[in-house]
C-alpha positions as CSV (number, residue, x, y, z in Angstrom):
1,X,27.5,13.5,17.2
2,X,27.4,10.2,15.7
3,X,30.1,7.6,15.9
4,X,30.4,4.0,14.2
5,X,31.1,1.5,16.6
6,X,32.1,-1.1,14.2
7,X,35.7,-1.8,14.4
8,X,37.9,-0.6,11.3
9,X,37.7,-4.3,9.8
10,X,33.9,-4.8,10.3
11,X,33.5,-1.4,8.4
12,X,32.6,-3.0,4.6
13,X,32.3,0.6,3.4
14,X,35.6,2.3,5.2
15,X,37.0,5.2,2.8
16,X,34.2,5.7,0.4
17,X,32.0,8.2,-0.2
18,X,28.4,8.0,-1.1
19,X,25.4,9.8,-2.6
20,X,21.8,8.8,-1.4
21,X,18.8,10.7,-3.0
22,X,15.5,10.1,-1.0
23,X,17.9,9.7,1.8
24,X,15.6,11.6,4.7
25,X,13.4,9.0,5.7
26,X,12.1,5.4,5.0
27,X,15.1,3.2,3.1
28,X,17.2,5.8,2.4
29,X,17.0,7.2,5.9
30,X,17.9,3.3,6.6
31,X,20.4,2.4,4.0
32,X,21.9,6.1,5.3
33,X,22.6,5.1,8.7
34,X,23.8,1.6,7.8
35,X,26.5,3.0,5.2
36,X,27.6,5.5,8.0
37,X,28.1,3.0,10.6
38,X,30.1,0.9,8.0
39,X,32.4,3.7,7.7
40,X,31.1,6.0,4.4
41,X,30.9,9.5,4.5
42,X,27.5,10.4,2.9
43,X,25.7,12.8,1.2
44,X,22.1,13.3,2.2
45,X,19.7,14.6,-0.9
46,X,16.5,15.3,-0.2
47,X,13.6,17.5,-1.2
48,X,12.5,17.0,3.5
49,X,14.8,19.8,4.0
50,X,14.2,19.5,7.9
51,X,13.8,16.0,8.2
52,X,17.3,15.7,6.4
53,X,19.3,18.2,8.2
54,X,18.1,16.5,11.9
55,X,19.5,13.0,10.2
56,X,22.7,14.7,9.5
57,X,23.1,15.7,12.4
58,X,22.4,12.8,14.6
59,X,25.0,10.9,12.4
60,X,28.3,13.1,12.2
61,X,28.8,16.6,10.8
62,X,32.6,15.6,9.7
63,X,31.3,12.4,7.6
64,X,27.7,13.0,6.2
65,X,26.2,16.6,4.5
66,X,23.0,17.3,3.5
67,X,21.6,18.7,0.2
68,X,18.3,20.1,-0.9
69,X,17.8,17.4,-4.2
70,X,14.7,17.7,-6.5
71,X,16.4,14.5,-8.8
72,X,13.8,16.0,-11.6
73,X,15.9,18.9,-11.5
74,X,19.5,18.0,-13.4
75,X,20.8,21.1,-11.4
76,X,20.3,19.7,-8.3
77,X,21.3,16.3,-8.9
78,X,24.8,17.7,-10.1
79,X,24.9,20.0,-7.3
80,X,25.1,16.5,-4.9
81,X,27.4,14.8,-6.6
82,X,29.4,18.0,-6.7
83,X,29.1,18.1,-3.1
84,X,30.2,15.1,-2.6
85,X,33.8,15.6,-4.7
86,X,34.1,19.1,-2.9
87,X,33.2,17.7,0.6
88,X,35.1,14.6,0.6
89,X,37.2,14.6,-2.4
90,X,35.7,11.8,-4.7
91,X,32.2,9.4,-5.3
92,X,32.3,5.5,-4.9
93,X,28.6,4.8,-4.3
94,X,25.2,6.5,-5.7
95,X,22.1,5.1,-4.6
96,X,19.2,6.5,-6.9
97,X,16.6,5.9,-4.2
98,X,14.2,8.8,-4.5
99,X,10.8,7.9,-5.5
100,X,6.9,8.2,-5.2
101,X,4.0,5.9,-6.0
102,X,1.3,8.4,-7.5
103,X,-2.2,7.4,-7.3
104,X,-3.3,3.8,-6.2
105,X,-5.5,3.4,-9.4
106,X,-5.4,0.2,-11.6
107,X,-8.1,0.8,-14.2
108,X,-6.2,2.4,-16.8
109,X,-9.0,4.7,-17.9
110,X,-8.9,6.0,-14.4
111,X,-4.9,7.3,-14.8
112,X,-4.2,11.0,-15.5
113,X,-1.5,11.6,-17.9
114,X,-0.1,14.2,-15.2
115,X,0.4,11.6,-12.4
116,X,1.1,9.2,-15.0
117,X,4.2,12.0,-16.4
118,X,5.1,13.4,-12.6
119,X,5.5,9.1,-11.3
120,X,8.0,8.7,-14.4
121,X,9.9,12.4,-13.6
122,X,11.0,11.0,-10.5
123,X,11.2,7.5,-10.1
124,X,13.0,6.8,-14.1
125,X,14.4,10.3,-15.5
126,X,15.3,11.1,-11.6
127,X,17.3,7.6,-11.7
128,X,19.2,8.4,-15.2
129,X,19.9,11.8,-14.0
130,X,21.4,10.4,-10.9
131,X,23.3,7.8,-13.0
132,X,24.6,10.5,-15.6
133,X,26.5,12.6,-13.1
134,X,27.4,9.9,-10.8
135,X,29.0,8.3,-13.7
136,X,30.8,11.5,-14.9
137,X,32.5,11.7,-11.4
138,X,33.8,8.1,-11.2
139,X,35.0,7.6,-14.9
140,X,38.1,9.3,-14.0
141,X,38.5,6.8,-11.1
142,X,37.7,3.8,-12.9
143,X,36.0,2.8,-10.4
144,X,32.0,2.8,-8.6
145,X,28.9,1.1,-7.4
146,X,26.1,2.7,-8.7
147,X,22.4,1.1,-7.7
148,X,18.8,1.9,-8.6
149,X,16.0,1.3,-6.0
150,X,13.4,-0.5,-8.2
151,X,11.1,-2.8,-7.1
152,X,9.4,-6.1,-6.9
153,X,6.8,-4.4,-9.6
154,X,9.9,-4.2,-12.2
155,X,9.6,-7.7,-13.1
156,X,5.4,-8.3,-13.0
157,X,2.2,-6.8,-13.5
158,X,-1.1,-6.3,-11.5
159,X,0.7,-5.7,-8.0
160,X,1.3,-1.9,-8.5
161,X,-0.2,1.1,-10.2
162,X,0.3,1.6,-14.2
163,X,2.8,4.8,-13.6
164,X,4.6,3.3,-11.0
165,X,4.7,-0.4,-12.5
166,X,5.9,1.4,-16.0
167,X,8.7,3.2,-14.3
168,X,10.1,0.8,-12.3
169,X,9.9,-1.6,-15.5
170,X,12.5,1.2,-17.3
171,X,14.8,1.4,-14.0
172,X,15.4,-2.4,-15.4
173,X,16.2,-0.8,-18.7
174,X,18.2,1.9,-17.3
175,X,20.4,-0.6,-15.2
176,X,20.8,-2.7,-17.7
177,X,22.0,-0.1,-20.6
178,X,24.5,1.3,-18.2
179,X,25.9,-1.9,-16.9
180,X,26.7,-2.5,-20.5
181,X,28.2,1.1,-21.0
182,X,30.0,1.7,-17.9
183,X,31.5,-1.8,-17.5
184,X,34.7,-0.6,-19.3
185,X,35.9,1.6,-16.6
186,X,35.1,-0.5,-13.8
187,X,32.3,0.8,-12.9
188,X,29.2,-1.4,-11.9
189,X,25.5,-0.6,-12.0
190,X,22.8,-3.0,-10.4
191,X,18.9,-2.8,-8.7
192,X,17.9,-3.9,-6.0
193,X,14.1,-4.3,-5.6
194,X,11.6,-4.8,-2.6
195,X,8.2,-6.0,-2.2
196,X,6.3,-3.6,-0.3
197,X,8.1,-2.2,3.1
198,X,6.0,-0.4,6.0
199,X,7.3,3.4,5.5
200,X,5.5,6.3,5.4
201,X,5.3,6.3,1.7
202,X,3.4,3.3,1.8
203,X,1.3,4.4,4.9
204,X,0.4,7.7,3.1
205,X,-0.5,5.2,-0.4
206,X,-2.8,2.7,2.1
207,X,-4.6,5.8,3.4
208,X,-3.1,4.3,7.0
209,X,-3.6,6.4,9.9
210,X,-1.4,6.4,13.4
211,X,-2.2,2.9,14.8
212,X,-3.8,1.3,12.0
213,X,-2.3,-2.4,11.3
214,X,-0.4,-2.2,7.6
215,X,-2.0,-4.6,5.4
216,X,-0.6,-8.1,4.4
217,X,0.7,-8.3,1.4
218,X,3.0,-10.9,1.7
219,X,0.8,-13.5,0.9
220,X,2.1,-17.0,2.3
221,X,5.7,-15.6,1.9
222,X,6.9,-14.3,4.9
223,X,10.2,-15.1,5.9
224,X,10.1,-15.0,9.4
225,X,8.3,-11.2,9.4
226,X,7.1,-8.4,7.4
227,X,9.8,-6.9,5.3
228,X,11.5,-3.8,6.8
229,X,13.6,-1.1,5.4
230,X,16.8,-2.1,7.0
231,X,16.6,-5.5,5.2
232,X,16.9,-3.1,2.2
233,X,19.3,-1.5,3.4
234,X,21.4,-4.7,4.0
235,X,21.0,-5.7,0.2
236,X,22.1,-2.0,-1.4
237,X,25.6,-2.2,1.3
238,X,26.1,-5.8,0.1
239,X,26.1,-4.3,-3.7
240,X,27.9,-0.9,-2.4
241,X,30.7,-2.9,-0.7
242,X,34.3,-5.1,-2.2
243,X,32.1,-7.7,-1.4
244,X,30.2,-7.7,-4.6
245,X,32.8,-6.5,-6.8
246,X,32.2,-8.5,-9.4
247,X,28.4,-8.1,-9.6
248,X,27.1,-6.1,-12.0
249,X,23.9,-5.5,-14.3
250,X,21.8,-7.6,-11.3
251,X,18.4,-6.7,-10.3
252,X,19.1,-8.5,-6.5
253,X,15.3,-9.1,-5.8
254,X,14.5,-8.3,-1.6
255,X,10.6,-9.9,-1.6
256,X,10.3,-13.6,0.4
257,X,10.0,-15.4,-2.8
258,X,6.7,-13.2,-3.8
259,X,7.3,-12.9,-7.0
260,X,8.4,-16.2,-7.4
261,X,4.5,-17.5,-7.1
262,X,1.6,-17.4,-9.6
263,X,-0.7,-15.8,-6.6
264,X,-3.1,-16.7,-8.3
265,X,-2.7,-20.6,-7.4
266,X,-1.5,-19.4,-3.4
267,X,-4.8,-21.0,-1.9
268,X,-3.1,-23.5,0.4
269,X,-2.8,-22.8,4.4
C-alpha cells in the first residue's frame, strides 16, 4: 500500500480529488504518482487495463481507483468523472492527458484521412469530452483546475506530424474557449505543453528498441538534461494546486526554450 510521506503542509494537493486520463504509464503514470504523494485522491482512466490496475495498487486502494477510459467514447469519459463523485464525493482537478501521435509522416500527400481522423478522436474531441463532464461536475462547486496536455507542436509547425500538429493546435483553441466560458464559476482551464519526453510513446514513434539511445531533439537547449516526464508532472501540480489560483487560459510551455529559437539559425557550438 502506498503512503505519502510528505507532511500535511508540504501536501499542495491535500483534499482534492482528481481525474487523469492516459494515467497508466509515461506522464500520466508520472503526474499520477506526484498528485498522490501531494495528498489527492485519483482516478486512474485508461484504455492499459493491467498496466493501470498494478499502478493503483502500488499507490493506495483507499485514495486512487482505476477506470477502463476510451476518452473517444463520451460514455466512458462520464463514467470517470462519475467515479470520481461516487468514490470520493466531488472533482477539483481533470487532467485531459490521453493521447497518441499517429504516423511519423510529414509529406502531406503521404497522410491517410483515417490516421489523420483517429489522431484528432483522441488527442482534441477526447480533450473536450474530458472538459465537458469535468466541467458539469465542478459548476456546482464553483470551483476547478482543469488542464489539457498539449504540446510544444501547439504553437509551431514542421516539428510534428500534420494530425498530431493540427490537434494539438485545437487543444489551444479548446483551452482558450473554455477559459473564457468557465471563468464565471471559478473554474480555470490551462495547457501545459512539452517538447518531446523519452516514454514509450515516443520510443514506439522513433521505432526505438530496448537499449537504443533516444534521439536528440533538444537541439542546443538543454537545461541541464533531457526532458523527463516528471518535469511534466511538476508543471500540471503547479496549475492543479492554490498555488496558481489565479492562472487561467495559459498554455505553461515545459521545452528548454526550444521553441523559442528559429532552428533554423541554431548553427553555433
Amino acid at each position: 500500500m502506498g503512503i505519502s510521506l510528505l507532511p500535511v503542509a508540504a501536501r499542495r494537493l491535500e483534499g482534492k480529488v482528481a481525474v487523469i486520463t492516459g494515467a497508466a504509464r509515461g506522464i500520466g503514470e508520472s503526474t499520477a504518482k506526484l498528485f498522490f504523494k501531494h495528498g489527492a485522491k485519483v482516478v486512474l482512466a485508461d484504455i492499459l487495463d493491467d498496466v493501470g490496475h498494478s499502478l493503483s495498487r502500488h499507490l493506495c486502494s483507499s485514495s486512487s481507483s482505476f477506470v477502463h477510459c476510451d476518452v473517444t467514447k463520451e460514455k466512458d469519459i462520464e463514467n470517470a468523472v462519475n467515479t470520481a463523485i461516487s468514490k470520493y464525493g466531488k472533482l477539483d482537478i481533470m487532467l485531459n492527458n490521453a493521447g497518441i501521435s499517429g504516423t511519423l509522416k510529414f509529406n502531406i500527400l503521404e497522410n491517410e484521412l483515417s490516421d489523420f481522423q483517429k489522431v484528432l478522436n483522441v488527442n482534441l474531441l477526447g480533450a473536450f469530452l474530458g472538459t465537458k463532464h469535468a466541467a458539469k461536475a465542478m459548476i456546482p462547486a464553483r470551483q476547478g483546475s482543469i488542464i489539457i496536455m498539449a504540446s510544444g507542436c501547439s504553437i509551431i509547425g514542421g516539428i510534428g506530424p500534420y494530425a498530431y500538429t493540427s490537434s494539438k493546435h485545437g487543444l489551444l483553441g479548446l483551452m482558450k474557449n473554455a477559459t473564457v466560458d468557465l471563468g464565471r464559476y471559478g473554474i480555470r482551464v490551462n495547457c501545459v505543453s512539452p517538447h518531446v519526453v523519452p516514454s514509450q510513446m515516443t520510443r514506439d514513434l522513433f521505432k526505438l528498441e530496448d537499449g537504443d539511445e533516444f534521439p536528440n531533439v533538444y537541439s542546443h537547449f538543454k537545461c541541464g538534461d533531457i526532458l523527463r516526464p516528471e518535469d511534466i508532472a511538476e508543471a500540471a501540480l503547479y496549475l492543479a494546486s492554490d498555488a496558481s489560483r489565479f492562472v487561467s487560459g495559459h498554455n505553461l510551455i515545459v521545452d528548454g526554450g526550444f521553441t523559442s529559437a528559429n532552428q533554423g539559425l541554431c548553427s553555433y557550438e
